[in-house]
Short mmCIF file of the C-alpha atoms (twelve columns), coordinates in Angstrom:
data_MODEL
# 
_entry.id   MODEL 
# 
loop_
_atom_site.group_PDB 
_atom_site.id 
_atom_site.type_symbol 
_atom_site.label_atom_id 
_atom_site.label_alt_id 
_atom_site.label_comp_id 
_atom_site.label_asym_id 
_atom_site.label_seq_id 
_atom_site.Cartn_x 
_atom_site.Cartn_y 
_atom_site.Cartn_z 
_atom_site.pdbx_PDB_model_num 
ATOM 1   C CA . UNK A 1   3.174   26.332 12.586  1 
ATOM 2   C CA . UNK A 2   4.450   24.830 9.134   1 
ATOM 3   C CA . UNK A 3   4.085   21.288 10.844  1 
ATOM 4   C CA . UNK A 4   0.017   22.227 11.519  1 
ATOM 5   C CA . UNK A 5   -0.372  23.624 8.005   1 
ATOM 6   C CA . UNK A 6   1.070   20.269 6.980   1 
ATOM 7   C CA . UNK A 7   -0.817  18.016 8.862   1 
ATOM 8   C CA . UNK A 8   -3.796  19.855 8.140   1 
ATOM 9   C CA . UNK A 9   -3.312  20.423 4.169   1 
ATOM 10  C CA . UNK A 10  -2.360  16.235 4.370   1 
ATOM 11  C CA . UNK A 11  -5.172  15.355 6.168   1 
ATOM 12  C CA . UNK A 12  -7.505  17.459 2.976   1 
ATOM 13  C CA . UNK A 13  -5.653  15.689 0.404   1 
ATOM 14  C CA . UNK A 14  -6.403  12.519 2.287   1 
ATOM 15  C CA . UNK A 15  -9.972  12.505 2.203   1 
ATOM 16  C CA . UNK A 16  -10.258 13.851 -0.998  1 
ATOM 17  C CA . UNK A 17  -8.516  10.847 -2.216  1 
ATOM 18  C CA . UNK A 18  -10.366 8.652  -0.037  1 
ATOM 19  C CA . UNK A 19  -13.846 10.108 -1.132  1 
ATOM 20  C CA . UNK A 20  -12.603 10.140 -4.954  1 
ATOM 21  C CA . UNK A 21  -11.739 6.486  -5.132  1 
ATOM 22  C CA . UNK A 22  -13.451 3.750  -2.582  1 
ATOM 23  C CA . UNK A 23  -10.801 1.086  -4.237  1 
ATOM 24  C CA . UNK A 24  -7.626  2.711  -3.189  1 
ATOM 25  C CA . UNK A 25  -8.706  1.715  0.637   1 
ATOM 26  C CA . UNK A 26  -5.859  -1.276 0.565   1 
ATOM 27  C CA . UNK A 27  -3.862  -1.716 3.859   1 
ATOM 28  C CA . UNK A 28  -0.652  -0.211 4.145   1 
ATOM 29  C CA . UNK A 29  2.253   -2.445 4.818   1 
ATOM 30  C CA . UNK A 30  4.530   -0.373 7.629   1 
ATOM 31  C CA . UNK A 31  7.787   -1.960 8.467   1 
ATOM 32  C CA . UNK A 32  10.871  -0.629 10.344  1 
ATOM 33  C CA . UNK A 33  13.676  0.907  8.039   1 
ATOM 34  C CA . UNK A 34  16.167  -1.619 8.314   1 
ATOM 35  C CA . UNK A 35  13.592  -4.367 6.396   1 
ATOM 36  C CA . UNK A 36  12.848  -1.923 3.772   1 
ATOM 37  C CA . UNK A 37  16.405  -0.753 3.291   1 
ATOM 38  C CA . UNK A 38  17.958  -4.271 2.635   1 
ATOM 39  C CA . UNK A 39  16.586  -4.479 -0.916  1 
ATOM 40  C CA . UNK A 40  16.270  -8.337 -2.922  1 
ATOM 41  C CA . UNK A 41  19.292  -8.632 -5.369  1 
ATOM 42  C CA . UNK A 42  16.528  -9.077 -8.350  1 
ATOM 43  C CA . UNK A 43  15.376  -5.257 -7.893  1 
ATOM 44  C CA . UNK A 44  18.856  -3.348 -7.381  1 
ATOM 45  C CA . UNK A 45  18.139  -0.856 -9.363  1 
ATOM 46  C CA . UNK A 46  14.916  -0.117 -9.330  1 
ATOM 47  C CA . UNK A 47  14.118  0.998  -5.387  1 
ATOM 48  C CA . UNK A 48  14.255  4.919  -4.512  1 
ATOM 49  C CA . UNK A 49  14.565  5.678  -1.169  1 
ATOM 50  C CA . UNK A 50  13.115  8.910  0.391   1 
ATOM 51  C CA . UNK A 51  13.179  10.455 4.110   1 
ATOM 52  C CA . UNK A 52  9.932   12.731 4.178   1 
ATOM 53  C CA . UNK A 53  8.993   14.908 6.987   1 
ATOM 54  C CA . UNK A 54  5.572   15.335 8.582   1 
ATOM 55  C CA . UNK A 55  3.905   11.765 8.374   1 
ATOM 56  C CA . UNK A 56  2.771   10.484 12.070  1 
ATOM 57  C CA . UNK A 57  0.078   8.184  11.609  1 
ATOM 58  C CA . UNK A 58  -0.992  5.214  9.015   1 
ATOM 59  C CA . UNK A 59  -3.900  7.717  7.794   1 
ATOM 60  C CA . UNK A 60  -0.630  9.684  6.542   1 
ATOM 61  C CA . UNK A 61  1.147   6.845  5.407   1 
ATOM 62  C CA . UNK A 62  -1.961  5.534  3.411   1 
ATOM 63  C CA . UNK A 63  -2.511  8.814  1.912   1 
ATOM 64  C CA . UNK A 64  1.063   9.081  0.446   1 
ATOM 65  C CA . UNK A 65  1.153   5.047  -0.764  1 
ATOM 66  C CA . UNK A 66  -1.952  5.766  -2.998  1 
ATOM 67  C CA . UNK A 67  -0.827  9.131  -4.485  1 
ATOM 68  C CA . UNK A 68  2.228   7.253  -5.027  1 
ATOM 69  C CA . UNK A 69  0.697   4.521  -6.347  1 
ATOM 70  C CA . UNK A 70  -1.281  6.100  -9.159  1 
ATOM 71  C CA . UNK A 71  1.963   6.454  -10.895 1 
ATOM 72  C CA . UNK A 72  2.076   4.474  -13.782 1 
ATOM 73  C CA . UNK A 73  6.024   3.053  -12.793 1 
ATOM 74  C CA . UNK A 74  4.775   2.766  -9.500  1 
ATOM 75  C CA . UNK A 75  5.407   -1.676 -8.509  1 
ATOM 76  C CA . UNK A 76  5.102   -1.233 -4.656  1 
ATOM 77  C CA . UNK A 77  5.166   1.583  -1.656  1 
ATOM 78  C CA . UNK A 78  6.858   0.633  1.718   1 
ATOM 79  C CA . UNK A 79  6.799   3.059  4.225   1 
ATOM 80  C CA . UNK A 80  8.108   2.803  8.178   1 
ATOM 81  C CA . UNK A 81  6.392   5.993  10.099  1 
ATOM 82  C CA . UNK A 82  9.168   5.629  12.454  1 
ATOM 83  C CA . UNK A 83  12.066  6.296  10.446  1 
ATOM 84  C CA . UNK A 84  9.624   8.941  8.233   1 
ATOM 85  C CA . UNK A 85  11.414  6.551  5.380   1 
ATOM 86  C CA . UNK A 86  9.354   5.726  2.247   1 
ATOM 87  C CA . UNK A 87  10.605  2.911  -0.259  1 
ATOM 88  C CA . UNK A 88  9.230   3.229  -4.049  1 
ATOM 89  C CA . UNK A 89  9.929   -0.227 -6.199  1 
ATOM 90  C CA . UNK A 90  9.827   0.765  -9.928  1 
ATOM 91  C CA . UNK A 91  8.667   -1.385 -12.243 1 
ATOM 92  C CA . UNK A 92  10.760  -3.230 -14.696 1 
ATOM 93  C CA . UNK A 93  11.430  -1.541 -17.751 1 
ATOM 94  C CA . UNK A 94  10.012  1.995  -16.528 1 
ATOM 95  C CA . UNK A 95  11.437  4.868  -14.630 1 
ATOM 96  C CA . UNK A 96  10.729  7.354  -12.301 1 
ATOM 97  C CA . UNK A 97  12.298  10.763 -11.561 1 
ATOM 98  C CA . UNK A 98  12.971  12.640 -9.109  1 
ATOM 99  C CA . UNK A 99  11.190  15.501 -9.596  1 
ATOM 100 C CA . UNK A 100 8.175   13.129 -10.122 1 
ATOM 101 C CA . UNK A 101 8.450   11.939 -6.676  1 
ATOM 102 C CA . UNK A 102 9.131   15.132 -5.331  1 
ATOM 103 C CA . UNK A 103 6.033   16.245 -7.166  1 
ATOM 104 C CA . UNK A 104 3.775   13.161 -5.776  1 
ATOM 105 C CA . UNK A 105 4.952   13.511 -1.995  1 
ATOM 106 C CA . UNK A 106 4.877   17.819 -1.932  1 
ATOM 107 C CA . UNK A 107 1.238   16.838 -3.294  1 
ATOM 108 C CA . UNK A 108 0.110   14.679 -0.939  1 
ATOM 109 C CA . UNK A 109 1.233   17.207 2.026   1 
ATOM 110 C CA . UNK A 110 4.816   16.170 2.968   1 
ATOM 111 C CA . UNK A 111 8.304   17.525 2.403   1 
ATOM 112 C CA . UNK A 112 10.830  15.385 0.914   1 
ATOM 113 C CA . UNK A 113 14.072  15.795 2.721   1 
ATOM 114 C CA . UNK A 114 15.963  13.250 1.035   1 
ATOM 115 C CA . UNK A 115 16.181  10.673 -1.698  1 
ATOM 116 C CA . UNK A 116 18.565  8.324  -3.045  1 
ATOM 117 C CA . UNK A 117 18.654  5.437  -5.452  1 
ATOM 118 C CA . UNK A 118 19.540  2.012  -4.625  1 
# 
């Protein structure tokens, strides 16, 4: 039942993002985990990696790459639907915490089950 209330409450959030800003309808990039895990030496550092439960289709993973992506840190959003693995690239200089992208994912409908730092 909390998987329906999820999909449902996602699929809200969705189109009210969708119907409150026309530019944020970029194409997501979906690739399996093992690209997005093996991160270029120039941004060690600066990736956080997060497993997060209840995305099944690229409507979901759209909807959580522009919630993610209106924070200001925010370089770059890779997610593989297959692995339910997102990948957040920070951008130089700025950071990014935890509880901020617990915050952005819980928003957009999903439940973080994991995140780690690379």
């Amino acid at each position: 039942m909390r998987n329906l209330f999820t999909f449902v409450l996602s699929t809200i959030a969705a189109t009210a993002l969708v119907a409150a800003s026309p530019a944020l309808s970029e194409e997501v990039e979906s690739r399996p985990a093992a690209e997005i895990v093996s991160a270029e030496p120039d941004k060690e550092g600066r990736i956080i990696q997060a497993t997060v439960d209840g995305m099944v289709c690229d409507f979901c993973a759209q909807s959580l790459t522009k919630v993610l992506m209106r924070e200001d840190a925010v370089e770059s959003v890779q997610i593989s639907l297959e692995a339910q693995f997102v990948t957040i690239t920070v951008k130089d200089g700025m950071s990014l915490s935890d509880e901020a992208v617990e915050k952005a994912i819980y928003w957009a409908g999903y439940d973080l089950t994991q995140i780690t730092r690379a």
